[in-house]
N, C-alpha and C positions, 0 to 999 in steps of 0.2 A: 343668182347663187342662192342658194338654199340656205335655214338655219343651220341645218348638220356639217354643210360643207364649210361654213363661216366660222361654225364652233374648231372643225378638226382644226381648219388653216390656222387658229389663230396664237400668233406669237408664246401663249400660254400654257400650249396641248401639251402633255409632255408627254402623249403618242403617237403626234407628229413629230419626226426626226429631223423636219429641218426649221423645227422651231428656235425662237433663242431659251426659251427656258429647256429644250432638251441641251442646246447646246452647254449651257452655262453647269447644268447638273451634273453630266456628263465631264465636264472641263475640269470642276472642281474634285470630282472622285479620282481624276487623272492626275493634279499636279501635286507638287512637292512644298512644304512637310505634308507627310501621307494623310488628311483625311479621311483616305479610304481603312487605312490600320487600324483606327478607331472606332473606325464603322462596323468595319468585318469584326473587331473583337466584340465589339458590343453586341452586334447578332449572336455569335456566336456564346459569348456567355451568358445571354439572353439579361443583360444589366438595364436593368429600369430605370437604373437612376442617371441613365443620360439621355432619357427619352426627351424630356423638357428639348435640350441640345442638339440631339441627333434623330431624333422620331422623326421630323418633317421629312429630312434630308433622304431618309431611308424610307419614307414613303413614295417621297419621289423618285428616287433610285426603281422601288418596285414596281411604279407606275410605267415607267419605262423601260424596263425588262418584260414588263407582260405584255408589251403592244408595239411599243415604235418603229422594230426591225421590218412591221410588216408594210409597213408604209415607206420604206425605202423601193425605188425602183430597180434595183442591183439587189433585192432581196436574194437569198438562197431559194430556190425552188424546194419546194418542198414533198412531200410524197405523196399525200394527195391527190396532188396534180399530177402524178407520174403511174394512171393507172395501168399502164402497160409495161412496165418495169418490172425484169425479172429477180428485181431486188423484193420486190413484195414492201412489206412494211417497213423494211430498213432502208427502201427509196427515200432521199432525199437526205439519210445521216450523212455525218461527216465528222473528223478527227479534231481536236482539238487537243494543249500539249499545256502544262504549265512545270516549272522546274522549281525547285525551293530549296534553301537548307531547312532539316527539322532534325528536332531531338528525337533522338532513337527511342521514349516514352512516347512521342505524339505516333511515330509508325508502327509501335505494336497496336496503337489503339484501330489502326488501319490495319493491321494482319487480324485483330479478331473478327473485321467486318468480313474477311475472306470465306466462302461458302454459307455464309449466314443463310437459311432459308426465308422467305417473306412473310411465312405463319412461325413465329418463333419462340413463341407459347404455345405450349400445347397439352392436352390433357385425354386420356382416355375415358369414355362412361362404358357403365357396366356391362353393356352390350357389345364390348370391345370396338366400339368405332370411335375415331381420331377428330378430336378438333383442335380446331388454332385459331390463333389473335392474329391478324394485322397488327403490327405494331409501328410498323415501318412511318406508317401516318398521322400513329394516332397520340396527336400533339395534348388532345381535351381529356385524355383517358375513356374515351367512348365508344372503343373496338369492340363489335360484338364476336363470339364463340361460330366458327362455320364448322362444319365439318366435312373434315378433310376428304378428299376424292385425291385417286394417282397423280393426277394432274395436279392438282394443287400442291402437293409436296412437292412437286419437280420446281417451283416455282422460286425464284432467287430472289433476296430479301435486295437492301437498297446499299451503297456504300456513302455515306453522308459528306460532303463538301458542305461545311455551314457557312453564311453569309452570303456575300455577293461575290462570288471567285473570278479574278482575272487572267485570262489563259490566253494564248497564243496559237494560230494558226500553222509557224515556221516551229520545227523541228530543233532546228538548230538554234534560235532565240530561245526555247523556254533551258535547253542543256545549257545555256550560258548564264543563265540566272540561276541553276543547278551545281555548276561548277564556276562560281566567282572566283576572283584573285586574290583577294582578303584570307586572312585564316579564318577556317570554319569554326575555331573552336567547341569541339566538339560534335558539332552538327553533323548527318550526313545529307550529302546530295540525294535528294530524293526527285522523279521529273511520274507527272501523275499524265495518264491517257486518257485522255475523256470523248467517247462515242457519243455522239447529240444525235438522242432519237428525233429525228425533226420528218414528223410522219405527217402530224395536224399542225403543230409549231414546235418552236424552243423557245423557254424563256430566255432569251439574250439580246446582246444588240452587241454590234462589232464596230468598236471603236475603231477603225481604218482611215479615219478622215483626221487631218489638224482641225475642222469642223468642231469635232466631240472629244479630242482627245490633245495632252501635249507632247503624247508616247504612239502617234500612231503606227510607227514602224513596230512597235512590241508586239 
């Protein structure tokens, strides 16, 4: 056996999926009181001050979203490998579903993402031609000015899921975390669609096992 092969195997990879630190990582984003809510808030408000706390946790988290699924033998096929597919580039996507209650302030912030363009800056020079910022990416503020061609204004900007989002494959599981038995107060049901371009990959990994997860029916 090779170094390489001794390194993936080893109980520590947490890009092998059937290691125990994938499992344990995994385990813990899964169970109850939510870990995970703290996680995704802290991404999401991007708070530093629980890095100390939660920075490992969430590197490991992304260590194993950017690799592990692919080392599963039940992997998704992916499109790549589907060069005869009259899907073309969206060979190998697939549905994904999550349902939530949210306040009716967090949804409009999701209807301004609606029709967003992907150059969302822009400005004319004197010569009448159009540039634009990527801005979709650009976390460093270090988007350079292109200028725009037809094609590149057709082009649609991003609609942002921040943190690590847990979604469901079943239809009918994410409308039931959608529509709970509790009073909403106030909230409404809202159930999000998510197409996973999974051409070259997707960053994810599919909890379906008690393996990695204590919810793997969700």
């Amino acid at each position: 056996m090779t170094d390489g092969a001794e390194l993936y195997n080893s109980e520590y990879n947490l890009w092998n999926p059937n290691s125990k630190a994938c499992f344990i990582v995994l385990w813990l984003y899964s169970i109850e009181p939510p870990l995970y809510y703290f996680f995704n808030e802290a991404c999401r408000l991007r708070n530093k001050a629980v890095l100390p706390l939660l920075g490992p946790f969430a590197a490991a988290v992304g260590a194993i979203l950017s690799g592990a699924e692919f080392g599963r033998a039940d992997t998704i096929k992916r499109g790549l490998d589907q060069p005869d597919s009259p899907l073309g580039c969206m060979a190998g996507a697939f549905l994904l579903f999550r349902g939530s209650l949210m306040p009716p302030h967090s949804i409009a912030k999701f209807a301004l993402m609606k029709g967003r363009p992907l150059f969302e800056q822009t400005m004319t020079d004197p010569q009448g031609n159009q540039w634009g910022k990527d801005l979709c990416r650009d976390e460093d503020n270090t988007a350079k000015w292109e200028e725009l061609t037809p094609e590149k204004k057709m082009l649609a900007g991003f609609v942002y899921l921040p943190g690590a989002q847990s979604t469901s494959v079943s239809f009918k599981v994410a409308l039931e975390f959608a529509f709970p038995t509790k009073d909403t107060q106030g909230h409404v049901p809202t159930l999000f669609v998510v197409c996973c371009h999974n051409y070259l990959k997707f960053s994810g990994f599919r909890m379906d096992s008690a393996l990695h997860s204590a919810h793997p029916y969700e």
